[in-house]
C-alpha positions in Angstrom: 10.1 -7.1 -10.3 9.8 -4.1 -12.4 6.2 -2.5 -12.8 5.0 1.3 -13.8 2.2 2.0 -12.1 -1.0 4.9 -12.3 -2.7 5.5 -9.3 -5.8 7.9 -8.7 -6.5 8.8 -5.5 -9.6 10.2 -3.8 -8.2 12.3 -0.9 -8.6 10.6 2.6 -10.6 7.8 1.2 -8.9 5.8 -1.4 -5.9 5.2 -3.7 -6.2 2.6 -6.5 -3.6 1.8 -8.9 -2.8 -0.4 -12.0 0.0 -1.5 -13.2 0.1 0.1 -16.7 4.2 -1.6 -17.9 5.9 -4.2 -16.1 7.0 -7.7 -15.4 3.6 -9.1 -14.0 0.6 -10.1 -16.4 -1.6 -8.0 -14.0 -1.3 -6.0 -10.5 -3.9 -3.5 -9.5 -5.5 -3.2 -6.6 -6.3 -0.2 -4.2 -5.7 0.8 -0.3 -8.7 2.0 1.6 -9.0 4.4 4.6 -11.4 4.0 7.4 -12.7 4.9 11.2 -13.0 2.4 13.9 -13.7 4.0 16.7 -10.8 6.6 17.2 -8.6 5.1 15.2 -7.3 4.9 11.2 -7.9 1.6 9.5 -5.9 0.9 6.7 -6.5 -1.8 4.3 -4.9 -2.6 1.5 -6.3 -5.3 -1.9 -4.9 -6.5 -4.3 -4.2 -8.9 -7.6 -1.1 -9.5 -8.5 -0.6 -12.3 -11.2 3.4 -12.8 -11.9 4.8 -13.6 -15.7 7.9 -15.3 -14.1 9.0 -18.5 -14.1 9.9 -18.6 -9.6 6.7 -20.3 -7.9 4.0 -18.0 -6.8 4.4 -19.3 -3.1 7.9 -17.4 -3.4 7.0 -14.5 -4.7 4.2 -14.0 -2.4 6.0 -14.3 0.4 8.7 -11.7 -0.2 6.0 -9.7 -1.6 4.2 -10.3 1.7 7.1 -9.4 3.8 7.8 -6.4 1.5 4.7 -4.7 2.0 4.2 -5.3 5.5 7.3 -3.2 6.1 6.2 -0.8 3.9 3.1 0.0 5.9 4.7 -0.1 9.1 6.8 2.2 8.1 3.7 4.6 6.9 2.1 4.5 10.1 4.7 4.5 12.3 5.4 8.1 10.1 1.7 8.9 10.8 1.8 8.5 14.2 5.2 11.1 14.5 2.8 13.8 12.1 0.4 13.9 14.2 2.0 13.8 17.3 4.3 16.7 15.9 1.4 18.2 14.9 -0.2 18.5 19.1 2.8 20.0 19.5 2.3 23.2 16.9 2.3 26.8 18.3 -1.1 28.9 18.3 
């Protein structure tokens, strides 16, 4: 699936985004960052309605899959920032 997408984010807080050209009727949504305790929470919404002709149980679940990945990946590169980051010079 194609889409072209705007986001706007508000540093540290919030990205949202909508699809503004693509192959779904509509996908928008936003990811959110949080505290719990002394850790990040991430969480991430949205609406995604395909124009396609493959059942929605398929598309959700490589979508699913897709974006799980995705956001391991993001945290798992968190996690390396800030543990390069102890390691600076003073």
């Amino acid at each position: 699936m194609k889409s072209l997408v705007e986001y706007t984010e508000t540093p540290n807080k919030l990205v949202t985004f909508e699809q503004i050209n693509g192959d779904n009727k509509q996908y928008r949504g936003n990811w959110r960052l949080g505290e719990v305790k002394d850790k990040t929470l991430f969480k991430y919404e949205a609406i995604v309605e395909p124009h396609s002709i493959i059942p929605s149980m398929v598309i959700e679940y490589f979508v699913r899959n897709s974006i799980r990945g995705r956001f391991e990946l993001m945290a798992q590169r968190a996690a390396q920032t800030k543990f390069a980051e102890s390691f600076g010079c003073n």
